[in-house]
KOLLUMDO-401118 format. One record per atom (N, C-alpha, C): x, y, z. Coordinates in steps of 0.05 Angstrom, whole numbers, plus 5000, padded with zeros to 4 digits. Layout:
XYZ;...
***
This chain:
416247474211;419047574215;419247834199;420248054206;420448284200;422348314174;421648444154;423348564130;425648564135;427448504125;429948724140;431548704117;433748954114;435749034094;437649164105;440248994106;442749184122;444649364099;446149434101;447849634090;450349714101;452349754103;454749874109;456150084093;455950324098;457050534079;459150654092;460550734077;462951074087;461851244076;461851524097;461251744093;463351974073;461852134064;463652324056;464752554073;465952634071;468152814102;466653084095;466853164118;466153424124;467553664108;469853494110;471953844106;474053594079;474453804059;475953654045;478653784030;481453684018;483053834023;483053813993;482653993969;482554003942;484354153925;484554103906;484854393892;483454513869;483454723859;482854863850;483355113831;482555193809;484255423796;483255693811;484755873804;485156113807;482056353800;481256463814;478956533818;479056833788;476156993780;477557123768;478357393768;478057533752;480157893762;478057993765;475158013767;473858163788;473458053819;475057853830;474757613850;477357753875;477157793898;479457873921;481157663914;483257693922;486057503920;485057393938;485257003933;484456873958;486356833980;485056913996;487557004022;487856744035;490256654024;491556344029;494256414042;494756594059;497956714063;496856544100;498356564113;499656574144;497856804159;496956984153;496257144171;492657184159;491657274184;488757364169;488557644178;486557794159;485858104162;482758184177;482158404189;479858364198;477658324180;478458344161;475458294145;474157954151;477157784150;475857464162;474357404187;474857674208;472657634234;470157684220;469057744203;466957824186;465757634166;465357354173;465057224137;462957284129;460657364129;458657514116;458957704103;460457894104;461958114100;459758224106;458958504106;457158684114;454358564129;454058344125;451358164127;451158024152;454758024162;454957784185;453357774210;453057684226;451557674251;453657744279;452058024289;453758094309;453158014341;450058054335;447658154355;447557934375;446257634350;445457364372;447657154372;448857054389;451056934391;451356684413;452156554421;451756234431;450756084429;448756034441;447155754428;444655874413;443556074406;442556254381;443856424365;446956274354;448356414339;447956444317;445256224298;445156104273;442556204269;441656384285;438056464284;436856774289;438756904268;439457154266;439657244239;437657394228;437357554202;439757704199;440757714174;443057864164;443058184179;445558254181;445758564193;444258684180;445358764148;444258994137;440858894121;440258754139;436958644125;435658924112;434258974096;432259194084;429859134110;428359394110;425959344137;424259184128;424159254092;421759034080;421358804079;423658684085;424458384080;424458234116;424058484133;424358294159;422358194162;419458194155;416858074157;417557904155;417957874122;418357534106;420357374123;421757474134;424257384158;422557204178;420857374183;419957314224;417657144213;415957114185;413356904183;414456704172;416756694161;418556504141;419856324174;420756464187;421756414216;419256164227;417756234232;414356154243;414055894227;413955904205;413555654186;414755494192;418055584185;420555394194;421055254216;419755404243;419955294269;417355014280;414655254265;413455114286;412954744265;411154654287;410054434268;408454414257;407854144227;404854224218;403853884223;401353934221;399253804230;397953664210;397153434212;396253254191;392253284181;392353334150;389753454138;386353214150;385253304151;384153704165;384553684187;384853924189;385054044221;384654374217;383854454244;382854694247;385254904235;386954834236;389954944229;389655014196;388555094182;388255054154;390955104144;392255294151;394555464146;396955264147;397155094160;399554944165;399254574168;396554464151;395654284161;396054144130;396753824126;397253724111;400053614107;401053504131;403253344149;402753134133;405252904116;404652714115;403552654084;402052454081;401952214104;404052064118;407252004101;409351964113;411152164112;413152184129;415452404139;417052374155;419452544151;421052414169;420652634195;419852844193;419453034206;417653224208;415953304226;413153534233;414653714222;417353894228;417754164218;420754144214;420754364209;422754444190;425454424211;425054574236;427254664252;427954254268;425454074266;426053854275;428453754265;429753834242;432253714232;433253844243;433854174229;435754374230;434854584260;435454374285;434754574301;436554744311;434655004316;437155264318;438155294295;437655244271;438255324242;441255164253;441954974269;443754844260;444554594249;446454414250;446854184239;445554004250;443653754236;442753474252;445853294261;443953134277;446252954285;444852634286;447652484276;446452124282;445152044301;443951824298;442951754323;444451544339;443851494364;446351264377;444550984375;446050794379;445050604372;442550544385;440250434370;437250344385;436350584390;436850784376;435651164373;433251194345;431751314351;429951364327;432451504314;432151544287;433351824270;430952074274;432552214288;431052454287;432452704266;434652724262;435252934240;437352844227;436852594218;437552404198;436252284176;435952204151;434852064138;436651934115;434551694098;435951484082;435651614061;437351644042;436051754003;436351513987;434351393976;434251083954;434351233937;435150983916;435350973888;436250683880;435150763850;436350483833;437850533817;439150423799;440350423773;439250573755;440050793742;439150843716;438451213730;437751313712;436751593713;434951613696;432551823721;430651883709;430252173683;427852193681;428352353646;430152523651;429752743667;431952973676;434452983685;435152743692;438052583700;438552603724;436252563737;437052523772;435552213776;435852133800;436651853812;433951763796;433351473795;430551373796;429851243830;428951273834;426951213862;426750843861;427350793881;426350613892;423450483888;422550333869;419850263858;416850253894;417850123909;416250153926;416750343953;418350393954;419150683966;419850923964;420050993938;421551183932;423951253927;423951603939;426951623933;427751713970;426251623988;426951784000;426051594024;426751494048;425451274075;424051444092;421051404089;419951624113;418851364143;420151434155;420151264180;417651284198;416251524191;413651584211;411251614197;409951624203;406451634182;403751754203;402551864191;399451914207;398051714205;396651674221;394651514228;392451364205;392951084208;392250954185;393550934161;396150954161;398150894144;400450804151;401650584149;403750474152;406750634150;407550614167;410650804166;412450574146;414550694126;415550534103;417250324114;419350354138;420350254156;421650434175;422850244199;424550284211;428750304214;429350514208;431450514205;434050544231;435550334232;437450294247;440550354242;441750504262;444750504264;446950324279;448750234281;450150064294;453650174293;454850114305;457550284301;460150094312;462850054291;464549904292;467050104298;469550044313;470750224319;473850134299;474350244292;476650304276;478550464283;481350204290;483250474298;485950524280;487150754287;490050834271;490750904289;492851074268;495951234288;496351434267;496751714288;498251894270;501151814267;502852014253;505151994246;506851904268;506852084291;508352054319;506951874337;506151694331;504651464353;501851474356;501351714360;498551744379;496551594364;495051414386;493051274362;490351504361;488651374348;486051444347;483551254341;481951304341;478651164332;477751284310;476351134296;474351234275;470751054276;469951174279;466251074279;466051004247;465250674249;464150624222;461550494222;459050554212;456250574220;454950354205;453850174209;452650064186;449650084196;448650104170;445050134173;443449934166;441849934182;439449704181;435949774175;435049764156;431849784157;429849564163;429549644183;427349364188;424649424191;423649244194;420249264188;418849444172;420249394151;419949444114;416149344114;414749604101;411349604102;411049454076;411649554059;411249574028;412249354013;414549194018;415449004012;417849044009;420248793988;423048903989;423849083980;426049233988;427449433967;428449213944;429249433927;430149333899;433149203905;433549003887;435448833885;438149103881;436949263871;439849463859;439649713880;438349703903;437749933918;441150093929;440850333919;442450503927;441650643956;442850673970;442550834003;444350974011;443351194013;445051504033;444351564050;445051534076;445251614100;445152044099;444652134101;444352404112;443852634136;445252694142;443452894156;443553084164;442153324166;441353604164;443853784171;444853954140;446254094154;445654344160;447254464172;446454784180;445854974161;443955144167;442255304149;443455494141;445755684154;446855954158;447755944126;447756274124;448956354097;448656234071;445056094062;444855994036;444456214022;443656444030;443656624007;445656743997;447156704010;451456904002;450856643994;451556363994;452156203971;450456253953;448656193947;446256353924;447256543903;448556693917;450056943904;452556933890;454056753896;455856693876;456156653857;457056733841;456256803812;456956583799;454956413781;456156213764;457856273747;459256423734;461556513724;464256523745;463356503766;465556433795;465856153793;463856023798;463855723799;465055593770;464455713753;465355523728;468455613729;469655873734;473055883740;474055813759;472755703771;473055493801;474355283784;472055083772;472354903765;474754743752;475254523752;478054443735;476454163729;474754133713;474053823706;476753573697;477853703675;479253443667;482753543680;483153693708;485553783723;487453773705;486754023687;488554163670;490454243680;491554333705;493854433712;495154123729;494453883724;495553693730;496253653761;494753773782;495053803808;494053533821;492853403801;491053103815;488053213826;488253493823;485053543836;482553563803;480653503809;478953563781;475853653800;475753883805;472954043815;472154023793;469453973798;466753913780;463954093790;462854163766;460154323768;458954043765;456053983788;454853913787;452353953769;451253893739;449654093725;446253923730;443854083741;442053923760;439354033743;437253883752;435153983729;433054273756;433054403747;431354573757;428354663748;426954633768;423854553763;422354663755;423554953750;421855253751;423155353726;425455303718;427055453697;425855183672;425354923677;425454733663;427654633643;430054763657;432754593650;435054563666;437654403654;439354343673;441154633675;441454713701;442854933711;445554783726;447254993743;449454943768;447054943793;448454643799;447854563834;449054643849;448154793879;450654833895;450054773922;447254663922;446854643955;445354353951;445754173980;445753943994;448553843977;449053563993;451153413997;453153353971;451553403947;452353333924;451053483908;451553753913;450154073896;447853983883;445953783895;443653693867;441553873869;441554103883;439754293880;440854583872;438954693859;440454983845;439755223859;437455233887;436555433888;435155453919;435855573930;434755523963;432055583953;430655703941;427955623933;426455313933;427955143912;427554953908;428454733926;431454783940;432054553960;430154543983;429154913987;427654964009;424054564000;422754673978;421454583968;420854223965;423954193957;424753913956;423653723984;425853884010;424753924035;422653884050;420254104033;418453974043;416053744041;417053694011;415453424006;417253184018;420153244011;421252964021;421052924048;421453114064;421953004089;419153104115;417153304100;414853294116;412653204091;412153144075;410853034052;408153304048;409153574042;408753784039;408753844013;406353893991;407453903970;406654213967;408354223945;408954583933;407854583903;408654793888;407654873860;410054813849;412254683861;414854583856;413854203841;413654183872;412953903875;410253823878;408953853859;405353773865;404353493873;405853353870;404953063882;406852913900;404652793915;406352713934;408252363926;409952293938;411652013934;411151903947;408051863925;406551503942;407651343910;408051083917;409150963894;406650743898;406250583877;403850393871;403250263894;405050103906;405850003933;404250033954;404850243961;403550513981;400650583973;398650423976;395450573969;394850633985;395250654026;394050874036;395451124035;397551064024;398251374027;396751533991;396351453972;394951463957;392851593961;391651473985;388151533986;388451694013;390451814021;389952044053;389552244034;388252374057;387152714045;389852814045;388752994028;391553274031;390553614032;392153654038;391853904062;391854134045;391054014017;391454244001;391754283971;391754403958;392954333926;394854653917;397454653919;398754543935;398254583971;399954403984;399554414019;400754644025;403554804015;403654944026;404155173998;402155384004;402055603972;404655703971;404555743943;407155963940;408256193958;405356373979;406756553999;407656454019;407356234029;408756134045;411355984033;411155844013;414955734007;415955944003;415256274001;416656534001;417956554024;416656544037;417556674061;419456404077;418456244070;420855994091;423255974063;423356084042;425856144025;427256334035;425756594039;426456934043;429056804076;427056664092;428156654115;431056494112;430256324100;433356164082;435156304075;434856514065;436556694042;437756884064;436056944086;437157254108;438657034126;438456804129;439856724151;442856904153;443457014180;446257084173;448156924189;451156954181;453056824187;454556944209;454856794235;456256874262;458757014258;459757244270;462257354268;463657144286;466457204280;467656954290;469357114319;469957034334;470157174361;473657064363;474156934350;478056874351;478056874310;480056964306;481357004273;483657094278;485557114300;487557214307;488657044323;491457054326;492857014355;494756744343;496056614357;499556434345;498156194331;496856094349;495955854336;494555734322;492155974318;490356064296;491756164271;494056274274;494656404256;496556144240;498156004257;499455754256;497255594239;495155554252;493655304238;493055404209;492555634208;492955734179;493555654158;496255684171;498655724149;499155384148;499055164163;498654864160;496154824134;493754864143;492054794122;492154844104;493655154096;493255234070;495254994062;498254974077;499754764054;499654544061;497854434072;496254164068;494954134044;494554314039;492354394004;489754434017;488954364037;485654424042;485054744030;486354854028;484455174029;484555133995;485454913975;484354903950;482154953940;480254643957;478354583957;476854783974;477354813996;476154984018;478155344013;476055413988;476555623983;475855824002;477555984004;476956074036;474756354026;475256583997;473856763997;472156843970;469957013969;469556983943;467657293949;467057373925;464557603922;462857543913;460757583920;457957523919;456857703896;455357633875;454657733845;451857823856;450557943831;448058003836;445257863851;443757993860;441857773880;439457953887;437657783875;434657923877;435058103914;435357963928;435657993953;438158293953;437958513949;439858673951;442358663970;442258593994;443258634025;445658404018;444358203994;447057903993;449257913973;448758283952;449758273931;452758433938;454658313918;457358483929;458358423952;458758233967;459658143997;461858003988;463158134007;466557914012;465557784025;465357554020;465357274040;467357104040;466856954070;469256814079;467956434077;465856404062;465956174064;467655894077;469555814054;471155594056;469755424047;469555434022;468255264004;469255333968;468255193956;467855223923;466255103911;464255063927;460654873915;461254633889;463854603891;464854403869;465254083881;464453943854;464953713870;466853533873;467753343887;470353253875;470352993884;472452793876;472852543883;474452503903;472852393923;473352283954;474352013962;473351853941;475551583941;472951453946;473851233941;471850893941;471150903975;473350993994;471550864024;469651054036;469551324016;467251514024;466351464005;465251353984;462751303964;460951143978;457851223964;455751183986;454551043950;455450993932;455050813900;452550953900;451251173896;449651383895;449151553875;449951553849;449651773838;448351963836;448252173831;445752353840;446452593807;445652583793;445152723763;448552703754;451052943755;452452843744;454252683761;453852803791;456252693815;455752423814;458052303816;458052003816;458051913855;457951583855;458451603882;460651613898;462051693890;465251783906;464952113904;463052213893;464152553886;462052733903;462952903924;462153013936;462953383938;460253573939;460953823942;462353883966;464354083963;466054153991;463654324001;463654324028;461954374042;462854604052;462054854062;462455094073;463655074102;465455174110;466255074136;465255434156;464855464147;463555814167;462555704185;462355744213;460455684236;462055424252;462655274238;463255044249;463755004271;465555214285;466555324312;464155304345;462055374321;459355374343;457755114338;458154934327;456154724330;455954624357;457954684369;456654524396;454754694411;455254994415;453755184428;450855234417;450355164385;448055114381;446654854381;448054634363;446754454363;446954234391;448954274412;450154044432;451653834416;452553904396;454253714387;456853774371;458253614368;461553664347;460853474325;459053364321;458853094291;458553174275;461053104256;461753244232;461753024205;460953014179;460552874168;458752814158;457552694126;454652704112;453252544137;454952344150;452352154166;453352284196;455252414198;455852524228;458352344244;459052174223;460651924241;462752144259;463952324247;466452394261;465452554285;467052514309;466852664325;469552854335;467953114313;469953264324;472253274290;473053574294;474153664263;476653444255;478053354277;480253204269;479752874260;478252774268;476452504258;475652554227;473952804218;472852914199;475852964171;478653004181;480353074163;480852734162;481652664185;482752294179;481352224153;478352224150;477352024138;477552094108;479052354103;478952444076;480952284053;479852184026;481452004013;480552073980;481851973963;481952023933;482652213943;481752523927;482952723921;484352873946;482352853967;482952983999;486652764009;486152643993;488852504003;490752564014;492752673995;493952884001;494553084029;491453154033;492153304058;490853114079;490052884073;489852814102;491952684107;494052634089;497352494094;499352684109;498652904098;500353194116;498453124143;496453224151;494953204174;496152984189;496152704185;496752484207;500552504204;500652654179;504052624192;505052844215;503852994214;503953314229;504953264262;505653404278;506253324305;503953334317;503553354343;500753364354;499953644359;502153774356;501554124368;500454254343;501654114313;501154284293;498154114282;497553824301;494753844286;492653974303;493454034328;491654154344;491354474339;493654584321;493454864309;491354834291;491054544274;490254624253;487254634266;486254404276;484254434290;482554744299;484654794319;483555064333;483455274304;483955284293;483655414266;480455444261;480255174239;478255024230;475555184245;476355054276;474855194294;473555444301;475455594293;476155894293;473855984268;473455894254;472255914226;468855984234;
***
């Protein structure tokens, strides 16, 4: 009879409605008014993407790229896309797949440099995965791993190694009502791993559902100046608003201490360098000069004893260039920022409170990368984390974020996920379909505005919507 371990979690929301302090006096006034200016058709600011647009809107090097940097662009590109192949193989360059993974390449999550999506029920996860843990923190104060799995469920394996298990989705429907009648649905997912290789998970096993979000504009986040982020911040909500943004503070591998996190789900990475890195050991079992060994745990002795494709599999010029390409991604100009009901949904969100949290603008500080330094950007974010309430905690901690506390996520692009990715699933696991599902589920701190939201009429949530959209 097959292993099996079920789970039922809530996701953390896509879009969250926060607040926040006041940005500082070298920072644009955050433009939280009723109307927008043309600079918001622009969120890249000088950098944005004019050229490739529809369903390759997310796969386009920054405008003002340097010529020197477009190489590292187009071989960083090449890496990212194609697949790699399990050691040896004639392929030297790209060979050392494995032994478990959740994925051959890079773009298999994030295809079209856009967002993954859940799987439907009795679906492999293809640009999805599980994140374990146990109780306690390891030396540097991130999760401890799962003793015979890890920290991470790789569902597929090369040949002569056992895949760790099989992971399953299933989905319960949950309904409400807005303010004025209209009902609605909500997707609630519970997960199943079955045919567990290695033996049980741990009695205390923590599980996060994830999956891949869109690539665009990590280097304008990159660029934000930690002196931005820490006047972001309001840990103990000194201005008494009920909101308390938090710096996630994360260990970084290269600096060898704890820095600001600002990228994946729960800022636990400091550096598209490094998340790039993380990446590729966790999810193609690729190691770097980051990550030199691979996560075989005692458990696991063929994965122990497979060759590897390298020492490290993939060298430092290559995690350059699939970083470089990270960093130029640019951000789609937005083709509506104007007109009644865009301009309407605006002026709703901002006094919903969302544009707290979902700081709409910021300037971009110094950056090795010249082309990302000094940019008005239009994000809609504040890389801070905040408390989402008990039915989005995934009991996860991840260094200081607890499991209710999640980074607001950048809302730029959003507008195009369907023209790139074929899809609207919004959310750490994708449950929501579609931006207005994604505000419902918001709770603890997002509270607030998802109470304005379901009280709203239907015209002013569909403003807010087409907004959002607009973004």
């Amino acid at each position: 009879m097959p292993a099996l371990v079920a789970l039922s979690l809530l996701s953390v929301s896509f879009l969250s409605g926060c607040g926040a302090t006041d940005g500082d006096s070298t920072e644009p006034a955050t433009s939280q008014d009723s109307t927008s200016d043309d600079a918001e058709r622009y969120p890249g600011g000088e950098t944005t993407n004019t050229l490739l647009l529809g369903p390759n809107a997310f796969d386009n090097y920054v405008s003002n790229i340097a010529s020197d940097h477009q190489s590292f662009f187009f071989a960083g590109n090449a890496f990212f896309k194609d697949a790699w192949v399990e050691a040896p193989a004639s392929t030297e360059g790209r060979d050392g797949l494995g032994p478990m993974f959740n994925s051959r390449s890079c773009s298999g999550c994030h295809f079209k440099d856009g967002p993954g999506a859940p799987p439907e029920e009795n679906e492999k996860f293809a640009s999805m995965l599980l994140r374990l843990s146990v109780d306690g923190k390891s030396e540097n104060g991130g999760p401890l791993p799962d003793p015979n799995y890890g920290g991470q469920l790789q569902p597929f394996s090369n040949p002569g190694v056992p895949a760790e298990g099989n992971p399953k989705v299933t989905y319960t429907e949950q309904k409400g009502k807005y303010g004025d009648g209209k009902s609605y649905t909500l997707l609630v997912p519970t997960y199943v791993i079955e045919d567990l290789a290695y033996g049980p998970l741990a009695d205390d096993i923590r599980i996060s559902p994830r999956v891949a979000p869109a690539t665009i504009g990590l280097g304008l986040l990159e660029a934000i100046s930690d002196e931005r982020l820490t006047k972001l911040a309001d840990p103990d909500d000194a201005d008494d608003d009920g909101i308390s943004g938090r710096i996630n503070h994360v260990w970084d591998v290269t600096k060898k201490k704890s820095v600001i996190g600002r990228f994946g789900w729960k800022a636990e990475q400091p550096s598209v360098r490094q998340q790039t890195a993380g990446a590729f050991l966790g999810d193609m079992g690729l190691t770097t000069s980051l990550f030199t060994s691979q996560d075989c745990t005692d458990a696991e002795g063929e994965c122990t004893a497979a060759i590897s494709g390298g020492d490290p599999e993939v060298d430092d010029d290559k995690l350059e260039r699939v970083e470089r390409y990270g960093q130029l991604l640019g951000v789609p100009v937005r083709d509506q920022w104007q007109g009644d009901q865009i301009e309407r949904g605006k002026k709703l969100f901002t006094k919903a409170g969302c544009a707290d949290c979902h700081v709409p603008d910021h300037t971009t500080g110094d950056h090795p990368l010249t082309e990302l330094s000094g940019q008005h950007i239009w994000p809609y974010t504040d890389l801070l984390l905040h408390d989402m309430g008990d039915e989005l905690s995934d009991n996860r901690p991840v260094f200081e974020a607890e499991g209710n506390e999640w980074r607001t996520p950048p809302l730029w692009g959003i507008g195009r996920y369907n023209d790139v990715a074929g899809h609207e699933r919004l959310l750490h696991d994708g449950r929501a379909r579609g931006v207005a599902e994604a505000i419902v589920w918001h709770g603890g701190e997002g509270k607030k505005s998802r109470d304005a939201f379901v009280a709203m009429s239907e015209k002013d949530r569909l403003a807010v919507v087409a907004f959002v959209e607009s973004l």
